[in-house]
C-alpha positions as CSV (number, residue, x, y, z in Angstrom):
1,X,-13.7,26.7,24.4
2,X,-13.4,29.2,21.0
3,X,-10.0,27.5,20.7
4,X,-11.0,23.7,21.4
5,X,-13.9,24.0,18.5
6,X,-10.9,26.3,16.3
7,X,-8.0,23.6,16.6
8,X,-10.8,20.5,16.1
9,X,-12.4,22.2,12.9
10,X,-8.2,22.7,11.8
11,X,-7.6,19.0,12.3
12,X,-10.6,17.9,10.5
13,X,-10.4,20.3,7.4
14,X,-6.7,19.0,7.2
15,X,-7.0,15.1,7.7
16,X,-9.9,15.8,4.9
17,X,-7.4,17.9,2.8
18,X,-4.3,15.2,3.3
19,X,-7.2,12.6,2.8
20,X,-8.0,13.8,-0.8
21,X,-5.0,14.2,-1.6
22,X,-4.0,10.4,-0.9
23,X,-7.4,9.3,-2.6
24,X,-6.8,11.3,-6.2
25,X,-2.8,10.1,-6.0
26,X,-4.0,6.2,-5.7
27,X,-6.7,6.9,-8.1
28,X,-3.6,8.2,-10.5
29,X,-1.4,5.3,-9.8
30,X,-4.8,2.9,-10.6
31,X,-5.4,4.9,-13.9
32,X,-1.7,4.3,-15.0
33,X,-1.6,0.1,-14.1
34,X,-4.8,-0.3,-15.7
35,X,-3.2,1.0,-19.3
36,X,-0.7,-2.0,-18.8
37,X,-3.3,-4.3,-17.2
38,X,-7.5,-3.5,-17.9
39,X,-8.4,-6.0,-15.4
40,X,-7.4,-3.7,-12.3
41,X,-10.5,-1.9,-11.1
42,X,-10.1,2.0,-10.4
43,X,-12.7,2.1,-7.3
44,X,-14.0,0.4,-4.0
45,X,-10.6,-0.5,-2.5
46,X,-9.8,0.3,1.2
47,X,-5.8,1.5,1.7
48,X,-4.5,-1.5,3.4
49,X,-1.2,-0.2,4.2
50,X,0.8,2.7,2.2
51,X,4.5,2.9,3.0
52,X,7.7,4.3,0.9
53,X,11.6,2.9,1.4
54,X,13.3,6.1,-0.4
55,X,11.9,9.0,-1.3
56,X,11.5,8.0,-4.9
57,X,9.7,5.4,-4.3
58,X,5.8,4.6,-3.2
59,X,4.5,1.3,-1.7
60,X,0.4,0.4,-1.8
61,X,-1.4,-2.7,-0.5
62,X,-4.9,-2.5,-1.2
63,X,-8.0,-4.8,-0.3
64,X,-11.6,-4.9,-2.0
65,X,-14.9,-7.0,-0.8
66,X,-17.1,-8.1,-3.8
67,X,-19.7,-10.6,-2.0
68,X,-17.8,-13.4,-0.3
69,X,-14.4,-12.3,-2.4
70,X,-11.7,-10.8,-0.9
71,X,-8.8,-9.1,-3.3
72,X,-5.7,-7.9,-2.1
73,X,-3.6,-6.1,-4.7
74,X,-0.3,-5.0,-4.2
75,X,1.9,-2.6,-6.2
76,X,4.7,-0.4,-6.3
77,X,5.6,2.7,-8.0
78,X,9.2,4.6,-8.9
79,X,9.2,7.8,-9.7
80,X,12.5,7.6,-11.3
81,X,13.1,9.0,-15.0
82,X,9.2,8.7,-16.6
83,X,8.1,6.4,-13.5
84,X,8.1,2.9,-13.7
85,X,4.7,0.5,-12.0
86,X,5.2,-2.9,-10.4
87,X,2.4,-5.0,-10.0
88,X,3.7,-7.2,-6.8
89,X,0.7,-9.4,-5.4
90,X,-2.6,-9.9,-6.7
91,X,-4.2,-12.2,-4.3
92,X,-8.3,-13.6,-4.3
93,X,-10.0,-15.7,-1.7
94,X,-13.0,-16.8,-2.2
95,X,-15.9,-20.0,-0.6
96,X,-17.4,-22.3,-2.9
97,X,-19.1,-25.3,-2.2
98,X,-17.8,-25.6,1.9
99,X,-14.2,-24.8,0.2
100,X,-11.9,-22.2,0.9
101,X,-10.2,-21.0,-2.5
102,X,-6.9,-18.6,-2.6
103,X,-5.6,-17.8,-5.7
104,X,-2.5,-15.7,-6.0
105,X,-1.1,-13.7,-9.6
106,X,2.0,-11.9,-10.9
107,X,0.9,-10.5,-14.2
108,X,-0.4,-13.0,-15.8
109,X,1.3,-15.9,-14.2
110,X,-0.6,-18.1,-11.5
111,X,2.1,-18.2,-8.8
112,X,0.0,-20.5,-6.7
113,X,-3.9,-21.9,-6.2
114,X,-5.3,-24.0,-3.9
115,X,-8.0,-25.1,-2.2
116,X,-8.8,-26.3,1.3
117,X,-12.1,-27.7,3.6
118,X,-11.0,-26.6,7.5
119,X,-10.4,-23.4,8.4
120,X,-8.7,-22.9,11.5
121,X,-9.6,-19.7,13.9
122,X,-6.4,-17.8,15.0
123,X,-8.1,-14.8,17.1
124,X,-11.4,-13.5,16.7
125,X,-12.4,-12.5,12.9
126,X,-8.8,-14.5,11.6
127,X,-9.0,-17.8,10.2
128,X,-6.3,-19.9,8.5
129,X,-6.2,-22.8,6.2
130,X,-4.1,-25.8,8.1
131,X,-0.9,-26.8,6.0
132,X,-1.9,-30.8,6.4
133,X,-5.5,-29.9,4.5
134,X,-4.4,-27.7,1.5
135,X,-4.8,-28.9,-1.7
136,X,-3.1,-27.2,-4.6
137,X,-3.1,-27.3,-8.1
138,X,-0.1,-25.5,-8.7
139,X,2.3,-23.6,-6.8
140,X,2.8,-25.8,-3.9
141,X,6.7,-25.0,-3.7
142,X,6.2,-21.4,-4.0
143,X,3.2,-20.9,-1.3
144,X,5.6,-23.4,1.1
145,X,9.0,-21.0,0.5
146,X,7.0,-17.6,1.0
147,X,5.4,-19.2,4.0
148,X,8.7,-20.0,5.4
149,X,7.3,-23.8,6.1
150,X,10.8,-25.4,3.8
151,X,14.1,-26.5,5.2
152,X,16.9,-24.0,4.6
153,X,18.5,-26.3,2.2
154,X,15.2,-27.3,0.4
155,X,14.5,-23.1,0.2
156,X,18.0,-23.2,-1.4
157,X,16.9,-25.8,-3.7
158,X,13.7,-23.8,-4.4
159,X,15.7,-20.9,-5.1
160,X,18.0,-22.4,-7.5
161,X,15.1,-23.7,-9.0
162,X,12.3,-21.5,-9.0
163,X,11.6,-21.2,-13.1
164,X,11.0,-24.6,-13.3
165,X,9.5,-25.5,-9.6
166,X,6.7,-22.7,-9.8
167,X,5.5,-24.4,-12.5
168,X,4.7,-27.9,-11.3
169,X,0.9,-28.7,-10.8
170,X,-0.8,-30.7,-8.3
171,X,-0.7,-31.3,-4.8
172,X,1.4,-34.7,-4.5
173,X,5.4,-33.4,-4.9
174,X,8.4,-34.5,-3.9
175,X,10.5,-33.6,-1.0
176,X,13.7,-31.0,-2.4
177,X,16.8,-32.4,-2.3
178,X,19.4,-30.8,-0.5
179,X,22.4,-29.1,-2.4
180,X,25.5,-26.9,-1.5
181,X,25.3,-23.3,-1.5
182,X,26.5,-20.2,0.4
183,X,24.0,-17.7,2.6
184,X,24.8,-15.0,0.1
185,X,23.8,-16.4,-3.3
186,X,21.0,-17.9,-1.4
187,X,19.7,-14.3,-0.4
188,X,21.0,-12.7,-3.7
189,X,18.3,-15.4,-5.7
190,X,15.6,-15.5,-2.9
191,X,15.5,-11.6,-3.8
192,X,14.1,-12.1,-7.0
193,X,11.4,-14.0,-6.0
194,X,9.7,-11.7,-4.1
195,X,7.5,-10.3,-6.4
């Protein structure tokens, strides 16, 4: 019994220890992106997911509720000469009005917004917006090749394409032609995109 009560108090003191530890390293990394962008707030987000691909490198997805807002914020860090930050995905959803809202950022740049009126429950506590009843006003092309909802040769297109595509506004766009190009300088250019 001595032992039970020994090796429980153990695991608790060290999930707490490894627990801090995390908590003061994110609050580090949050101190560092918000020199380069003020916007990014240092407290109240919940570690979505926390992940590394080398051991140089250190992945975060984060997620914070402020009313009916939801934030996702997504960055990376590589600790590779003085360290260098990466701010992947900064995504809000929002209600207004009997509308869903999503709004996503890279930097500065709005890589997509839209809006829609019907949400659509998945599973318990998941909803999505249906493709048919999104309205956007701008980003369309981007939000339907990180979706995966294009042709292959229209995602080539989009690929090709992206600087100027990203950029059109509205919700009424043309279908993407279709033009030549091999699997590998598809991948090589759909690399880039993904902020």
């Amino acid at each position: 019994m001595k032992n039970t009560h020994f090796i429980i108090t153990v695991i608790i003191l060290s999930f707490s220890f490894f627990w801090g530890c995390s908590e003061s390293k994110l609050k580090k990394h949050l101190k560092e992106i918000q020199k380069q962008n003020n916007k990014v707030m240092l407290d109240g987000w919940e570690v979505v997911q926390q992940y590394s691909f080398t051991p140089s490198d250190e992945n975060y997805v984060l997620k914070q509720m402020i009313g009916d807002t939801t934030i996702y914020f997504s960055f990376s860090y590589l600790n590779e000469g003085e360290g260098k930050y990466t701010i992947n995905n900064f995504e809000k959803s929002y209600y207004k009005n009997n509308y869903y809202y999503e709004i996503v950022l890279q930097n500065s740049d709005t890589i997509y917004f839209f809006k829609c009126d019907s949400l659509l429950k998945n599973k318990p506590g998941f909803y999505y917006c249906d493709i048919t009843k999104l309205d956007f006003y701008i980003g369309k092309y981007y939000y339907l090749f990180m979706s995966n909802r294009m042709k292959r040769s229209e995602q080539k297109y989009f690929v090709k394409n992206s600087d100027s595509l990203i950029k059109i506004k509205g919700n009424n766009t043309p279908e993407l032609p279709k033009i030549n190009m091999s699997d590998n300088d598809f991948f090589k250019l759909s690399e880039k995109l993904h902020y």
